[in-house]
N, C-alpha and C positions, 0 to 999 in steps of 0.2 A: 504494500500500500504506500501509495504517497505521502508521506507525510510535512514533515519540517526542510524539507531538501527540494535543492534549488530543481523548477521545473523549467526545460528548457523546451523551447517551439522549436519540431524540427522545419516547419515552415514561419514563416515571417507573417504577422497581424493574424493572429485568432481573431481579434476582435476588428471590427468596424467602426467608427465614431465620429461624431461630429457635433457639431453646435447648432440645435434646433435654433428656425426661424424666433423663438418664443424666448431664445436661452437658455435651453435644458438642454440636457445629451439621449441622445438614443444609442446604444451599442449593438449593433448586432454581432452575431457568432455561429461560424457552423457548427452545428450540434458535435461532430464525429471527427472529423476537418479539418486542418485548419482551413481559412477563407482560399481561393481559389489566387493562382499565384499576379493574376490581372487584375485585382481586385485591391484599389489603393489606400493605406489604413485612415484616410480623413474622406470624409463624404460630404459635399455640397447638400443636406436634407429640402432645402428651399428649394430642387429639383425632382424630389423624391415625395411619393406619398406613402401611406401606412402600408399599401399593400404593396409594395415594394421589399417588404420585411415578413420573416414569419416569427423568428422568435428573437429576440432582441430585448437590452436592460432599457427603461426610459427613465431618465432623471427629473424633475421639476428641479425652476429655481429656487424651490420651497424645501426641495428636500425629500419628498414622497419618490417611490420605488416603483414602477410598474415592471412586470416580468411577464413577459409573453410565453408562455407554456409551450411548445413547440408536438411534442407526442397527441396523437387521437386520446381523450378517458373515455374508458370504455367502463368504469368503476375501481379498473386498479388503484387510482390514487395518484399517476404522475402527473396529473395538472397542480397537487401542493405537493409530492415529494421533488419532482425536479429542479419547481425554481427555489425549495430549500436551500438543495447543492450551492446555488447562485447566491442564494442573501445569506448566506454561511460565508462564504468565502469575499463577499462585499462588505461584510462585516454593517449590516444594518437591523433593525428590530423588525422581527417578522410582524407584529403589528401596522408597520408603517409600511409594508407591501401591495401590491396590489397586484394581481393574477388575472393575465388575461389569456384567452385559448387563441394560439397562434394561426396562421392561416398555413397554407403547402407552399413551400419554397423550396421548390427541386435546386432552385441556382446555390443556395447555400446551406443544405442538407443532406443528411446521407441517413438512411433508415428511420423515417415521418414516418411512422407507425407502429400500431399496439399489436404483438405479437408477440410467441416465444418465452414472455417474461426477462424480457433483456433489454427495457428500456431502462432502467436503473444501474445495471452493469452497465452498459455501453456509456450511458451518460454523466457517470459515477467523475472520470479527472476531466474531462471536457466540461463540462459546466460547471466546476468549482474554478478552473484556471480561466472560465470567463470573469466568476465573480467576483477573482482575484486580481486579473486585470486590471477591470475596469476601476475596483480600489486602488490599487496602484496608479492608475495617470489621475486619480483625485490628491492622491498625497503629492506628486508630481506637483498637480499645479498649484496647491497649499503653496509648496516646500517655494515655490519658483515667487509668489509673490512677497514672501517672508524674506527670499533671499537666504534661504538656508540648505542646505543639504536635505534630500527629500528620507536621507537614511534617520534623522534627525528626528523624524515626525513619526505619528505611528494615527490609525484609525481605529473608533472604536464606535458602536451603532450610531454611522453615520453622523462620528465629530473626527476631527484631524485636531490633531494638539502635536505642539513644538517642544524643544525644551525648555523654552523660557514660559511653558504654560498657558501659550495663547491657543484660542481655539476659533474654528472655521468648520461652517455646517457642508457636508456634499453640497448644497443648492448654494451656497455663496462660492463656489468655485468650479462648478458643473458647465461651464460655459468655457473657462478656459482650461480645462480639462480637455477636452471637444476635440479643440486644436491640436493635442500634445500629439507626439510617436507616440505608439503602440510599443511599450516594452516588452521584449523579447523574452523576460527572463522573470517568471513572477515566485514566490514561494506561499505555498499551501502552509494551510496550520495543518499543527499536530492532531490528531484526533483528541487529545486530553482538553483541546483547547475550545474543541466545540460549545456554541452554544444555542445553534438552532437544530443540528444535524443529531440527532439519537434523543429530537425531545418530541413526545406526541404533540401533534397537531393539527387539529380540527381539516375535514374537507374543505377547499375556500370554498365551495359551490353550496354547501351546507344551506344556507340559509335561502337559499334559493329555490332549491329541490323541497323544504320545508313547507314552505310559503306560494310553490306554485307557479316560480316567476317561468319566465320561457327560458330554456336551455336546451333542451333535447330536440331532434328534428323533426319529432310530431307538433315541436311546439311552432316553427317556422312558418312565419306569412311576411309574403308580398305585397303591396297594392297591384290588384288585375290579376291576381294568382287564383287561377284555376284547381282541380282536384280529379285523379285518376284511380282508378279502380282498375284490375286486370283479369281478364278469364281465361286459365291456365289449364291444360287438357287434367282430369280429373284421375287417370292414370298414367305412369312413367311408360314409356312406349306408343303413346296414344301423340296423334296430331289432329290437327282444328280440320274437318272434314267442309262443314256450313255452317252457319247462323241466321236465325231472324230477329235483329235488334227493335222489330216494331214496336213493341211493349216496353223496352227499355226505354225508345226516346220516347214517350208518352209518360211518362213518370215527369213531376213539372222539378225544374232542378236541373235534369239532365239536358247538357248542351250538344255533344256528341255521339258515337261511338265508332270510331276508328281501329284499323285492326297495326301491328306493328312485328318485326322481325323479321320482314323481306329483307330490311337492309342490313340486318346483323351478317347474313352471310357472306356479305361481300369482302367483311373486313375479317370474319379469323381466320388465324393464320397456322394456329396451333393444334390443329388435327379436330377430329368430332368426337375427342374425349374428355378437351378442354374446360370449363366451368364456365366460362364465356357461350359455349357454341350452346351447352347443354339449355339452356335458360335463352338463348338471343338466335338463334336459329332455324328458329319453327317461326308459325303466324298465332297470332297471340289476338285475342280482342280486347278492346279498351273503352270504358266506359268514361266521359266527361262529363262533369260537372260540377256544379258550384258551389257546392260541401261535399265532406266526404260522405256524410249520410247516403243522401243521395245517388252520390258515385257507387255507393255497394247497394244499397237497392234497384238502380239500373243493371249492375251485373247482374242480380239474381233474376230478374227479368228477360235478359238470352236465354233464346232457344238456342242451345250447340247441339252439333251430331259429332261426332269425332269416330277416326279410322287408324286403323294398327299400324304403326310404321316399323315397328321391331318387338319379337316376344315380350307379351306381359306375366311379368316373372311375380311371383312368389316366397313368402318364407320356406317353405317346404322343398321348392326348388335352389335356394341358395343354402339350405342347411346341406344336403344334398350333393352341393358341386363341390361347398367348403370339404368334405369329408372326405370327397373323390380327393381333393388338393393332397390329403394329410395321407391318406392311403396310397400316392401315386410317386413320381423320382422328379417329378420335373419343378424344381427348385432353382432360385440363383440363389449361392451361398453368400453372406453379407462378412462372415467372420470365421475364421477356421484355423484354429490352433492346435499342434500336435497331430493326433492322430483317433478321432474319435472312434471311428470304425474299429479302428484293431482294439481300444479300452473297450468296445462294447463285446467284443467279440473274445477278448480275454477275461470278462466279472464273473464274480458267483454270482452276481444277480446284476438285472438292468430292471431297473423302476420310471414305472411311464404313464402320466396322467394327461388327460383332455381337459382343455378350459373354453367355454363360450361365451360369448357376449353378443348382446343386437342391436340392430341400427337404431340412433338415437337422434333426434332432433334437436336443434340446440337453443329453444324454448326462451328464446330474449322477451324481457320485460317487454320492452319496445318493441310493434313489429316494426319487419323494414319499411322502409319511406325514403326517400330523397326528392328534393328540389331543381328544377333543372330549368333556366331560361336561353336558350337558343338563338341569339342574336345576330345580326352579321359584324356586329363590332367583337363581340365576344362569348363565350358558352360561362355561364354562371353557377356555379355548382355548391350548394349547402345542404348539410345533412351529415349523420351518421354513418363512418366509414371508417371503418381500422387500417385500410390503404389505398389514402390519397393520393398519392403520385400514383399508384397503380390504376386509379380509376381516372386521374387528368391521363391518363399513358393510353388507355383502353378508349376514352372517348374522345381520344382526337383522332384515333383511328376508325371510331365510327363516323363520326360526322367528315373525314380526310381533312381537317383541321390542323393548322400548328400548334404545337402543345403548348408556345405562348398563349395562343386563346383563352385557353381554358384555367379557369380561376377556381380553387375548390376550397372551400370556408368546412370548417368542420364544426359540427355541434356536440353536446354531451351526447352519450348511446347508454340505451336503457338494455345494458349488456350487447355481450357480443360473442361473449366465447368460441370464437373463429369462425362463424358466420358470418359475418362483416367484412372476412377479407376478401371476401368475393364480393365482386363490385356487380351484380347480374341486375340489381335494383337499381344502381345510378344508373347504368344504358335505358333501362327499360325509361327512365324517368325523362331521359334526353334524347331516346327517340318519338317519346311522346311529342315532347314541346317541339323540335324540332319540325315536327308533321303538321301542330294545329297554330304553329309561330305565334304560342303564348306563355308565358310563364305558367307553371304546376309541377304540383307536387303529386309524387307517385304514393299509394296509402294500401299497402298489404294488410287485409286481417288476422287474425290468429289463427284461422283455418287455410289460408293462404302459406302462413310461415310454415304451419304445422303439415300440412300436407302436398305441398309442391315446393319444399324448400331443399337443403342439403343436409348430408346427414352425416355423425358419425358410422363408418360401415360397420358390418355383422363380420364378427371374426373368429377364429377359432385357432389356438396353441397348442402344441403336444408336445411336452416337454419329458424327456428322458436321461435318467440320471443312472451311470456303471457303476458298480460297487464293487471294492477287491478286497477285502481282508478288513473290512470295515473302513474303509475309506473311500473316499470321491475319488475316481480317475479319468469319470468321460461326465460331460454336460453336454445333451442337444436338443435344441430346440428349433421346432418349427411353425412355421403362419403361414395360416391360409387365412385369404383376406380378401374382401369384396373391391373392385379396383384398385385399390395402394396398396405399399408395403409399407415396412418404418422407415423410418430416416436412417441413414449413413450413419450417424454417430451413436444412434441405440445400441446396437450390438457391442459397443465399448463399454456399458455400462455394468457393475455389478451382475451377474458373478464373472465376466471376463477377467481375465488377470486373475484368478482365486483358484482357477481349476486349469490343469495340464492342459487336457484336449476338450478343447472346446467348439462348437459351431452351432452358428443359426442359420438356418434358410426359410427365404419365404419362396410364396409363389400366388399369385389371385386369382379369381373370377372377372373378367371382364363385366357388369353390369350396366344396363341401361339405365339404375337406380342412382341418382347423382349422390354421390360421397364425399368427404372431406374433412379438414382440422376441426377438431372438438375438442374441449378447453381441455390442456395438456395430450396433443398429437400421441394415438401409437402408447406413450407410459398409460395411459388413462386402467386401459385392461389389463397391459401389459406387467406395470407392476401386480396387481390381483393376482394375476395367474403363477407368476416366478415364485411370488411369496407363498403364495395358498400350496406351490410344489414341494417346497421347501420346509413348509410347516411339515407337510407330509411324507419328506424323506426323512427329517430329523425324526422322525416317529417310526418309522420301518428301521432306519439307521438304530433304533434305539438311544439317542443321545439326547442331551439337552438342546432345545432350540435355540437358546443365545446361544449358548458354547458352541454349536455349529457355525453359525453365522461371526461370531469373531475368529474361529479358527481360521475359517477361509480370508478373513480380511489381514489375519498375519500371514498368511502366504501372499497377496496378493503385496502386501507390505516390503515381504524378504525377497521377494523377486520383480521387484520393481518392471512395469510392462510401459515403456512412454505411449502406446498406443489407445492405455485405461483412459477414462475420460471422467474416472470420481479419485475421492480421495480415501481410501482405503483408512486412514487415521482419522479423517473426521466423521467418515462411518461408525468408524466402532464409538465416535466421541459423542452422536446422537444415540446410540444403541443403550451405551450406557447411561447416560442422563436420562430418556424416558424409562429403563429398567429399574432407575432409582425415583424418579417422580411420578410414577404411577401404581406403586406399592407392588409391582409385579410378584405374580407369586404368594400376596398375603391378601390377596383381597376377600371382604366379606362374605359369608353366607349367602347361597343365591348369586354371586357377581359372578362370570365369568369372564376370563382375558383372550382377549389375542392379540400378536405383534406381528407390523410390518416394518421392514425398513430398506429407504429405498433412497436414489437418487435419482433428479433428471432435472433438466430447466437451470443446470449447477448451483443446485443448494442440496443437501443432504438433509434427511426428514426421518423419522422414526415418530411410531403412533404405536400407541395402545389402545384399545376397542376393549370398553366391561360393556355386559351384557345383561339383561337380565330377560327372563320369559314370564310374560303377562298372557293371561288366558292361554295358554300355548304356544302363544308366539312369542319373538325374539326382538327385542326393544333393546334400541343403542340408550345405556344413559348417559355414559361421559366418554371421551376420547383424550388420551391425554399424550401429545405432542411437544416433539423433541426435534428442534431448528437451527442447522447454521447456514446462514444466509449473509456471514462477513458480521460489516457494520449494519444495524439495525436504523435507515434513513429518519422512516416515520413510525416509532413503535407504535403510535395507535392506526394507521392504514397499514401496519403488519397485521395485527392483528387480526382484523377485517379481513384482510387477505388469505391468511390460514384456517380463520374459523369456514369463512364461506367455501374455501376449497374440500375442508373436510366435509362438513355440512352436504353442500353438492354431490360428494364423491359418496357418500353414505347413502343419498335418494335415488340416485340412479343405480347402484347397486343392489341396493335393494328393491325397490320396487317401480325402477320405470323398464317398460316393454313397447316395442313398437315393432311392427311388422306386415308384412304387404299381400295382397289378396290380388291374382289377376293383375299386379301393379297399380293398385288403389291401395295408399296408406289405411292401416286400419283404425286409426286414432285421426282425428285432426283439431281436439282440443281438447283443456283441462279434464272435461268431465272423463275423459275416456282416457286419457294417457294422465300417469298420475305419476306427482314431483314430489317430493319430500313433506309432510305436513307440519304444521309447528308444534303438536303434540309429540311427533317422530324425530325433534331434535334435540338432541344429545347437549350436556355441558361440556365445552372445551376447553382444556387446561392446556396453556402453553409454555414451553420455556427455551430458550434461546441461548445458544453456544456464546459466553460472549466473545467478541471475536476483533481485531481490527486488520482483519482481511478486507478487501475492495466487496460492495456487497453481491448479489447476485437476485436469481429472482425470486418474485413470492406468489405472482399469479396464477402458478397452475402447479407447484410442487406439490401441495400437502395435500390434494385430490388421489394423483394415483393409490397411495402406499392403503389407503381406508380401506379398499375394497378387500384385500386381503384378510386383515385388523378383524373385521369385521367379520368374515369368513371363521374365520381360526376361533374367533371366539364362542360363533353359534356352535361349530364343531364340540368343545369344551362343554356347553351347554346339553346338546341332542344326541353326539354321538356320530351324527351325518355330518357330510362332506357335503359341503357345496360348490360345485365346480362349474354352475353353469347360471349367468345375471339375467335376469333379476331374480336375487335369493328368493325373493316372496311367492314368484310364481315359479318357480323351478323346485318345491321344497315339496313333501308328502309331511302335512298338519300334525294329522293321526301320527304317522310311524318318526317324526323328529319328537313330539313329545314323549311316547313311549322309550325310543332311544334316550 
């Protein structure tokens, strides 16, 4: 970690500056960057407007702080954890801040978008060596009117003091500040020295979200703005055959209905399995008018016929092909160490479990919507988008537009959990306006999101483990998996590096069922199933279930693998902290335990799951969690963070199911597809490595590991093994209470 030691720019001007027409400063900064090497560190602003900028510091000559938030909030919290970084390192009273959400500036950004859980890593020394900057050309120009050495002076919430004890506000020097060089060479505080960074606090938007104001991009109006509805074939495989929109335009409201997605074709480019073609490629009809009321009682007023254009599949048919997958050779291997074949073929025993899971929708507060004006000066874009440069990138390709045109404002998102990185809504929203050359906003329902949206895929693992004289000498595992496989770097993850011969191989299902990222990509199941294996060799193994799992992580320790991609010591270092904060092993009468412990998103997480059985069934009441995740930015939007990932990870494990008839989702709202209840949630006890490692992330880590936790413990309870999600409907009532 950076701390007290000098930071040097391996390029020249991080920062941007100048002397606003008014007499304040504005800085700007590439988030990742530094500024681009044409780009000269004093700016004429009297030439420039706001949107010129996306995230950038603004001074008053008063002294007030504005911080332009640069990342999408999707609820993670980096619209107040990132410009923390900044008024940390500015050395100002976070009271005296003011947070505003930046626009998309590809010219002076590198990765605008909420994904992964690595907007806080990545932003971690790049926004505190803006903060520190731009304090430094304030003492600069303190030091320059004093006529003293600028080493002389020191800053402290936005006062500059000399040593003869005079003092000067930011705002009485922010001006000729403005003017100064961009010093090259700034120095970070210590972490002991903090005093905004590792202290909770408050959402900025808090009071907003409270109160109702507009934030979100259902909340977005225009003067002259319009409102669209869309009627989307009703199964996956199905295309718009006819319609008769007479009854629709008879409803009073409705001013249109236009049909849309001729012109998607002409622009992808990325094959017809792309996420683009899947959603923008067919003819779509579109209902206009002038509320959204209206707009959806027009749709429901079309008469459609629709006609087959590819099999409509089924759950019964993708459980089916997954099994062909698992039962067949034709695999591409992701990871393959030693010699697994010959450890299987030399054990006293080879131990081999199946694990399921099903496609899931990823059920945002908010449905989708975007805003979209079509002009010939320019394409206007507001709304909810976790990637904005991706969707200005995708709609200058629709409209054959220069991607200067195109302008994208982002608003709050009422979640998102990788459903928003697909931009299928902002096209839809811009080839509307574009066709009726008015402004409007595109307004999906919850049966829209729910049943014509993307899904987490149905997948299935077989993991098999050799045993020779009481030891581990082969681990293999494989996925069958509906479109995608994992990521590149999963297969680095725990137990890689812990066992000799190792390999995973995947292999898919091509489906017409559109699939994709769901909060924590691939670990989501993936940790459930490794752990729930694991539970269950430590148990055939006859050994302790910690003891097993730090054994292997002091192998992985003594033979160091550069290829691992966790940290073998800070595994065992959450292992052991939840084994001691969770009373493992001592818990009360009726409680029963079980542990995961996992890594991904680079934070390492360990959970414990008590259980207890109410009328027969299996009720989470506490989960008690074990975090390193570095420095702790925002401990109370940590918080938030991990409870809601366990939380999450527990309702969908246990009791959400979804699955397709003919290729008609069989759920397409609450009543029928069911999320975690607040009776069904659990107290969560957290506690945190402390750490002054750089931090990492917290969005999507303490989801995977639950599912297992949670497993292991009904096991403890019933007797029965749970191998296949969602526990509730995969479970025999009768014969787990018995057991």
């Amino acid at each position: 970690m950076a701390t007290s030691k000098q930071m040097t720019f391996s390029r020249r001007s991080f920062l941007k500056s100048s002397a606003l027409a008014s007499g304040g400063m504005i800085i700007g900064f590439n988030l990742f960057n530094a500024c681009k090497s044409d780009v000269k560190p004093s700016i004429d602003l009297s030439k420039l407007n706001y949107n010129d900028f996306n995230a950038f510091i603004k001074i008053s000559p008063e002294g007030k702080v504005t911080i332009f938030a640069p990342n999408p909030e999707i609820g993670q919290g980096v619209k107040t954890s990132m410009p923390m970084l900044i008024a940390e390192e500015l050395d100002v009273a976070w009271k005296d801040v003011y947070v505003v959400q930046g626009d998309l500036d590809t010219k002076n950004f590198t990765r605008q978008l909420a994904g992964g859980s690595q907007s806080i890593r990545l932003g971690w020394e790049p926004l505190r060596q803006t903060g520190a900057t731009a304090k430094q050309m304030l003492v600069n120009a303190a030091a320059a009117r004093w006529g003293v050495d600028a080493s002389e002076c020191n800053a402290k919430l936005g006062v500059i003091t000399n040593a003869n004890g005079e003092t000067l506000g930011y705002g009485d020097v922010v001006s000729e500040a403005a003017l100064l060089e961009v010093p090259e060479n700034v120095t970070l505080k210590d972490s002991k020295d903090f005093t905004i960074i590792g202290q909770g606090k408050g959402n900025v938007d808090i009071d907003k979200i409270i109160t109702g104001k507009p934030l979100f991009g259902l909340d977005y109006k225009e003067e002259g703005m319009l409102y669209a509805t869309i009627l989307r074939p009703p199964a996956f495989g199905q295309i718009l055959d006819s319609f008769d929109a007479a009854a629709a335009k008879a409803i009073p409201g409705v001013i249109d209905v236009i049909t849309i997605g001729e012109k998607a074709k002409a622009y992808i480019e990325d094959g017809p399995n792309s996420w683009t073609a899947r959603f923008n490629d067919h003819e779509k009809v579109v209902v206009i008018a002038n509320n959204t009321w209206n707009a959806i009682k027009g749709k429901k007023a079309i008469k459609a016929t629709w006609k087959e254009e590819s099999p409509l599949e089924d759950t019964a048919l993708h459980d089916k092909k997954l099994n062909a997958i698992l039962d067949g050779n034709t695999f591409s291997t992701m990871r393959s160490d030693g010699n697994v074949k010959k450890a299987f073929a030399n054990a006293d025993t080879v131990f081999e479990r199946t694990y399921e899971s099903p496609f899931l929708p990823h059920s945002c507060m908010e449905p989708m919507n975007f805003f979209a004006s079509v002009t010939p000066d320019k394409v206007h874009l507001v709304g909810p988008t976790q990637t904005p440069a991706e969707a200005a990138k995708i709609v200058s390709k629709l409209l054959d537009r220069d991607i200067d045109d195109v302008h994208v404002e982002m608003t709050r998102m009422g979640g998102g959990f990788g459903r928003r990185l697909y931009n299928d809504f902002v096209c839809e929203a811009v080839e509307i306006s574009n066709t009726i050359k008015k402004p409007v906003k595109m307004v999906s329902t919850r049966e829209d999101d729910i049943a014509t949206g993307i899904y987490r895929p149905a997948k299935k693992y077989r993991i098999a483990a050799s045993l020779k004289e009481g030891e581990i000498t082969g681990y293999h595992l494989k996925e069958s998996n509906i479109d995608s496989n994992m990521y590149g770097l999963i297969p680095h993850f725990f137990p890689a590096g812990a066992i000799e011969n190792y390999q995973v191989d995947t292999a898919n299902y091509r489906s017409n069922i559109s699939t994709g990222a769901w909060r924590a990509p691939y670990t989501n199941f993936l940790a459930s199933a490794e752990q729930s294996f694991f539970d269950e060799l430590a148990e055939e193994m006859g050994v302790d279930r910690i003891q097993l799992h730090m054994d292997l992580l002091d192998k992985a320790k003594n033979n160091p693998d550069p290829k691992i991609d966790y940290s073998p010591e800070r595994l065992q270092g959450v292992l052991k902290l939840v084994v001691d904060k969770s009373n493992w092993g001592k818990a009360e009468e009726g409680v029963y335990q079980g542990l995961s412990v996992y890594y991904c998103h680079n934070t390492h997480v360990a959970e414990v799951a008590d259980i207890v059985m109410e009328n027969g069934l299996p009720l989470v009441k506490k989960v008690t969690c074990a975090v390193d995740c570095g420095v702790v930015v925002n401990p109370l939007g940590a918080l938030n963070q991990i409870k809601g990932g366990i939380i999450d990870g527990i309702g969908h494990a246990m009791y959400s199911d979804f699955g397709f008839n003919n290729g008609i989702p069989q759920s397409n709202n609450f009543n029928t597809y069911q999320l975690i209840r607040m009776g069904q949630t659990p107290k969560v006890d957290v506690h945190f490595i402390e750490s002054d490692m750089a931090p990492t992330g917290l969005g999507e880590p303490t989801l995977p590991p639950v599912g297992a936790a949670v497993a292991n413990a009904i096991y403890k309870a019933t007797g029965k093994r749970l191998r296949k999600q969602p526990y509730m409907s995969n479970m025999n009532v009768e014969e787990t209470v018995l057991g």
